[in-house]
N, C-alpha and C positions, 0 to 999 in steps of 0.2 A: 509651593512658591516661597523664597527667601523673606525673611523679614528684611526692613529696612536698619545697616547698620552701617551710619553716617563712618567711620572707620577705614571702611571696608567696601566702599562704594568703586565698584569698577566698571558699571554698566553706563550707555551713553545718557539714560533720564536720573541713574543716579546720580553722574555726575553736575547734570544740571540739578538734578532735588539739591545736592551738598553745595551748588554756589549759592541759588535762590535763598537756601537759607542759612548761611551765611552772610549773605548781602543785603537777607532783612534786619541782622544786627547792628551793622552797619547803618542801616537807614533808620534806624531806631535810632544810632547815637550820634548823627550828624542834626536830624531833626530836632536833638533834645538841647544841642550845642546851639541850633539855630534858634529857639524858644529862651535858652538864657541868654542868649545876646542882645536880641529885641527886647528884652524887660530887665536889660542890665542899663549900666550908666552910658554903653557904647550903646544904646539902640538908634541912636541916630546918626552916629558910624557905619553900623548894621545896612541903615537905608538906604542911607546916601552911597556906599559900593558899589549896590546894584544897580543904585541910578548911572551910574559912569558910562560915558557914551563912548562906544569902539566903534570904530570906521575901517572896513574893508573896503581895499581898493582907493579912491580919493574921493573928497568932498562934490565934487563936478559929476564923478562917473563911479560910483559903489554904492557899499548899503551901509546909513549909521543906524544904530542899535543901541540899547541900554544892551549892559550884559546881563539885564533881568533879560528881557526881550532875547538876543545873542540865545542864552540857555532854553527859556522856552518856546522859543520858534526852531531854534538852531539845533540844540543837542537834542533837544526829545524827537527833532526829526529822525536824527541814529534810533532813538530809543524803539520808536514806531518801525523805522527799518528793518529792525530784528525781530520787534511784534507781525511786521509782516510775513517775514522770513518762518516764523514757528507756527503760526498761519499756514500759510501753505505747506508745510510739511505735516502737520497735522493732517489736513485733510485727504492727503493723497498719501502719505504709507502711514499715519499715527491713530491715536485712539479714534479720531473722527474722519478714518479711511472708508469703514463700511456702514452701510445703515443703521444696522443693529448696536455697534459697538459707539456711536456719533447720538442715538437718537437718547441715553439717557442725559449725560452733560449738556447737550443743546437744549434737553426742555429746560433739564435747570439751570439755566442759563439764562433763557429767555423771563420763567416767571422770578430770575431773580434780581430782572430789570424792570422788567412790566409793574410788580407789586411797588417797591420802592419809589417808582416815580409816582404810581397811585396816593401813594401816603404823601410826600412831597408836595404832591397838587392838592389835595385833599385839604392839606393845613395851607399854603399860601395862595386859594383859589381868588380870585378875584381883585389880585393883586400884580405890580408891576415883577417883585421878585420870584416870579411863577417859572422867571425863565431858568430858573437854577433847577429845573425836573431833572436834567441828565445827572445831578449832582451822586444821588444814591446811587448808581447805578454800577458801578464801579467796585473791580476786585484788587486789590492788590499781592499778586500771588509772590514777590518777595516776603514780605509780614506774614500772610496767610501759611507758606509754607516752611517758615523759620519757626510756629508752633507746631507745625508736624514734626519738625527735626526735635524738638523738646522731647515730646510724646514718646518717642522713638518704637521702640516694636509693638505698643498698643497700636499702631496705625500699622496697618495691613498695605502692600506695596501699590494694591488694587485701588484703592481707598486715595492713597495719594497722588495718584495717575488720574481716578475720577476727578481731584480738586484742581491738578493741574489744567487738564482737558475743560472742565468748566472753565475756570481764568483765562483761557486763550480763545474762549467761544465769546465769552464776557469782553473781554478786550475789542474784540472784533463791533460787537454792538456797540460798544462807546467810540469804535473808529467811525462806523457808521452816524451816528449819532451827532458827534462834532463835522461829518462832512455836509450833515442833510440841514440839519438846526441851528449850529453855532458857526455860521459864516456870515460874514458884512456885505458888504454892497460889492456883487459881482462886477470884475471888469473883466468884458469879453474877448477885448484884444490879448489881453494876458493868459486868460482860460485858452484860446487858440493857439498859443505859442507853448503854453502846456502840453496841449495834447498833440504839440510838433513831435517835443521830445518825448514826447507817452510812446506815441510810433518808433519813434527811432528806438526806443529800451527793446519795445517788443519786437523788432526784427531784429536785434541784438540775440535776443533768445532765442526765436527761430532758427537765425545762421548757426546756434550753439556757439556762441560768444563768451569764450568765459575768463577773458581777464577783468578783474574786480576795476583795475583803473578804467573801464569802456563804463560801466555802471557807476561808478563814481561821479566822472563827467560830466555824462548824460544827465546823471541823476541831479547833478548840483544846478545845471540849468532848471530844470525838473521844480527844485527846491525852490530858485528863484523867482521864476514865472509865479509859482502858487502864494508865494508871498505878495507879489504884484493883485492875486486874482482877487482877495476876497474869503477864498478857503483857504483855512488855516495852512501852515506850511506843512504839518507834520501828514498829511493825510500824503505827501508825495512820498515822504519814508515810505508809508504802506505802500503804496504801489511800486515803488522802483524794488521791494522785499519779493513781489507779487511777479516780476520780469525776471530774476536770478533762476537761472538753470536748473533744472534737476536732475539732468544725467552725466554721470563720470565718462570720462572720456578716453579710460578704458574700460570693460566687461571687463567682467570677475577672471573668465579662461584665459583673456589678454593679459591680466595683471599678475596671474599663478604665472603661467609661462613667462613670462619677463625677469617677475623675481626669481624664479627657479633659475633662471641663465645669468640674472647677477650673482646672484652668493654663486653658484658655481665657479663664476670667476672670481669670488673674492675666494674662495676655498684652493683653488689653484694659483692661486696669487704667493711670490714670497714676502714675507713679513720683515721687514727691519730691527733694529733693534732699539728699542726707545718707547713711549708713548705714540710718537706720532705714525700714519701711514705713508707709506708709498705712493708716487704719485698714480701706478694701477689703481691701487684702493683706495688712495682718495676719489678717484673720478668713479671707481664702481659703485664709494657709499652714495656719491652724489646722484648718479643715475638712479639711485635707488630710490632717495628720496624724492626723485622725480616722478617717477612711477606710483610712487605711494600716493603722491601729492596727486596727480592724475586721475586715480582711481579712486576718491574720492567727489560724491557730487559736490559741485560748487554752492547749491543752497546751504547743505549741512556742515560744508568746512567754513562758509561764513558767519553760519550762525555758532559754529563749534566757538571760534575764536573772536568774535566780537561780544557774545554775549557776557564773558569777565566785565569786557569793557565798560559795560550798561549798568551791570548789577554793581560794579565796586567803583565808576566812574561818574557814569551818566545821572544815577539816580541820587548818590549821595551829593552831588553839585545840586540838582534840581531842588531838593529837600532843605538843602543848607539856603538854598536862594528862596525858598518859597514858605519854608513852617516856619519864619520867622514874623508871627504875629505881636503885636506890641498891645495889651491889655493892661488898664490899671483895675482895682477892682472894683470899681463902678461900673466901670464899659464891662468886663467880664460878667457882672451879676446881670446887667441888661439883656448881654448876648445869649444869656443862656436861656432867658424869656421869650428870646424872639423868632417869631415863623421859621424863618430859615435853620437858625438852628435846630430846632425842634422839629421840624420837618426832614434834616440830611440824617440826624441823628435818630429818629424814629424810623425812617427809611432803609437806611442801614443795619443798624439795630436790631428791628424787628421784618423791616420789609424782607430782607435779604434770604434769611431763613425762611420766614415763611414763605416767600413766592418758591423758592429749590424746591424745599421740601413738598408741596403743594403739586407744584408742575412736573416733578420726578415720580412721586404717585399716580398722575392722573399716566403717563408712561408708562407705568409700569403694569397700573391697573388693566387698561387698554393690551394688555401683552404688547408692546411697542418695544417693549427693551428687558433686560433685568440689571439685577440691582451688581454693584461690584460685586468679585467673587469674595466671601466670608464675610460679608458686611448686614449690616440691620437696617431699620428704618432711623434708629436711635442715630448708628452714624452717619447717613443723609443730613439728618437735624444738625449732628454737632460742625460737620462740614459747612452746613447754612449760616450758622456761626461766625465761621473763621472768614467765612465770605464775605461778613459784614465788614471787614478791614479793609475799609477804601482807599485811603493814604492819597497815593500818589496818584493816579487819574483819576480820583473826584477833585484832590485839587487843581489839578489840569485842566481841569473842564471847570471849576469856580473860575478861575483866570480868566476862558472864554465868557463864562454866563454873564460874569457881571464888572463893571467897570468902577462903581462904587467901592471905595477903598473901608467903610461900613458891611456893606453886605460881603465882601470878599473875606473879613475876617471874622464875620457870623455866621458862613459856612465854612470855614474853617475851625472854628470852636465846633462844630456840629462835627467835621469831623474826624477831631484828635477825640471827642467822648465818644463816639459810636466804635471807634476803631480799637480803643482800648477799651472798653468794653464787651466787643465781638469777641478781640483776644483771649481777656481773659476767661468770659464764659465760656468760649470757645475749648479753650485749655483744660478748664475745669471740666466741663462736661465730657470733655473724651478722655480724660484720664481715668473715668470713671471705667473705662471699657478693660476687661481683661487682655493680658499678652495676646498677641496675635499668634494662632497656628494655623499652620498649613490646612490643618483638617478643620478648619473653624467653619 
């Protein structure tokens, strides 16, 4: 099996390994831009922005919003959209297609939610800030796999496949998570007008409906409703991700036969002289691209082409709006004392690794699964590591947990130190591992 060589990346999870981590650079350096702004002279510039209130539609008949609000109701819906999206393709042709290859990633997945929130409770038990448990719980496989790209062929392709396939199991718990825990006071009439358009998506899917503007639509309603309901908005992303098609709408024999009979006609075609084609071959490349476009399922061309969108769009807008926390160093020597932080930060940290590594063994022990192909127990461990980099939906879900503009930026110091420190021990300890080979 190839090593991973970011270069030379031609496969479809390379190409996703080469954006993720790229896009965790990125998210490194909008969040570090967002940190000197808050604790520069403009930090109240910084604030004030994102307070600005956009109004879609008219003050009588639309929605006003902060464009904090806007981005994290608004765009992390897209963001969730595409988590949905890799969600279900996971499950049905990806690593967590069959038992065996789904049952190592799901344990550690599971004990790499369950322990951290244990430590979380643990330290703020009897207390109002208990609600921040989902806090740890959280991977961020941008960051996480932009140290795999560091590493480069010490990391075995299997090994990066395992951390990805966890992070979209991981994802999936914190969907559930914010849908069951962290919603407000249910309005029924809304929730019913929800589940108007829930219907409508899935006989969308049924009928094999696959133009993106019918999903869109549908979905925006979708959107609207769940903002009305009570549950956060983004849980409609997942599900409108959850109704996208997955069959192309030619077979494989339809699409050879087809293209076989266009380049025939573009091979019997006369060519011009110039750059440009003939209006034959213009209309043959066009069919052609037709036919490609066709044969193509519509989850994985929307996930193929939205997810730039996410990684180089969605996420560093969210981070430039959100890591900007304003600390002097009084507040900052406080935050570091207190529950919450020490608790996200603990959780993370330490929870994260040890619940993988713990619920991947008891797996493995159980004959339930085996380990990736050429892999240790050592790199489970360093993997639990790199797991502990929350970032971006721990702070997504600080946003939901707590409303205190105090506790919001004590789990937030909890966790830019768990996440740069998961990294770098993360780094360090797998660099320790030799080249990766085939025969390893």
């Amino acid at each position: 099996m190839p090593n991973i060589k970011i270069a030379s990346l031609l496969r479809p999870f390379e190409d996703f390994f080469k954006n993720q981590a790229s896009g965790g650079i990125l998210l490194l350096a909008t969040s570090i831009f967002a940190l000197v702004l808050a604790n520069s002279p403009l930090r109240d510039a910084y604030h004030h922005f994102w307070e600005i209130e956009l109004t879609v539609g008219n003050r009588s008949f639309g929605l006003t919003q902060s464009l904090h609000h806007w981005i994290n109701d608004g765009l992390m819906a897209v963001f969730f959209f595409v988590v949905g999206l890799e969600i279900k393709r996971e499950f049905l042709a990806g690593e967590l297609a069959s038992r065996r290859k789904a049952t190592l990633p799901i344990a550690a997945a599971i004990g790499g939610m369950i322990v951290p929130a244990a430590i979380f409770v643990a330290i703020n038990q009897g207390t109002a800030d208990i609600r921040g448990w989902g806090i740890p719980m959280a991977t961020d496989i941008a960051f996480a796999l932009g140290i795999i790209a560091l590493l480069g062929d010490r990391i075995s392709r299997p090994l990066a496949i395992f951390l990805t396939a966890l992070a979209i199991v991981d994802d999936l718990g914190a969907v559930l998570v914010i849908a069951i825990f962290y919603t407000g006071d249910l309005s029924w009439p809304a929730l019913g007008i929800a589940a108007l358009f829930m219907i409508v998506l899935i006989i969308g899917n049924r009928l094999d409906l696959q133009h993106p503007n019918f999903y869109a639509l549908i979905g925006l309603g979708l959107w609207v409703a769940f903002l009305k309901s009570g549950i956060h908005a983004s849980i409609a992303g997942v599900l409108i991700g959850a109704t996208i098609p997955v069959r192309a709408r030619y077979r494989h024999d339809v699409f050879i036969k087809k293209t076989g009979d266009l380049l025939d006609r573009y091979k019997r075609s006369v060519s011009i002289p110039g750059p440009f084609h003939n209006e034959q071959q213009l209309g043959t490349l066009l069919a052609l691209e037709h036919v490609c476009h066709e044969a193509m399922s519509p989850l994985q061309r929307m996930e193929h082409e939205m997810t730039r969108w996410i990684i180089y769009g969605v996420m560093p807008i969210f981070a430039l709006a959100n890591a900007g926390i304003s600390l002097t160093a009084n507040e900052l020597g406080t935050a570091l004392t207190h529950p919450i932080t020490i608790g996200v930060t603990l959780g993370l940290f330490i929870g994260k690794p040890l619940g993988i590594l713990l619920f991947a063994w008891l797996a493995v022990k159980f004959r339930l699964c085996d380990l990736p192909i050429g892999s240790r127990w050592s790199d489970i461990a360093g993997i639990g590591m790199l797991a502990g980099i929350g970032f971006t939906m721990s702070m997504f879900i600080t946003n939901l947990a707590y409303l205190n503009a105090e506790s919001v930026a004590n789990a937030k110091v909890g966790i830019f130190i768990a996440s740069i420190l998961a990294g770098l021990m993360g780094y360090l300890f797998l660099a320790r591992r030799s080249r990766y080979r085939p025969s390893d």
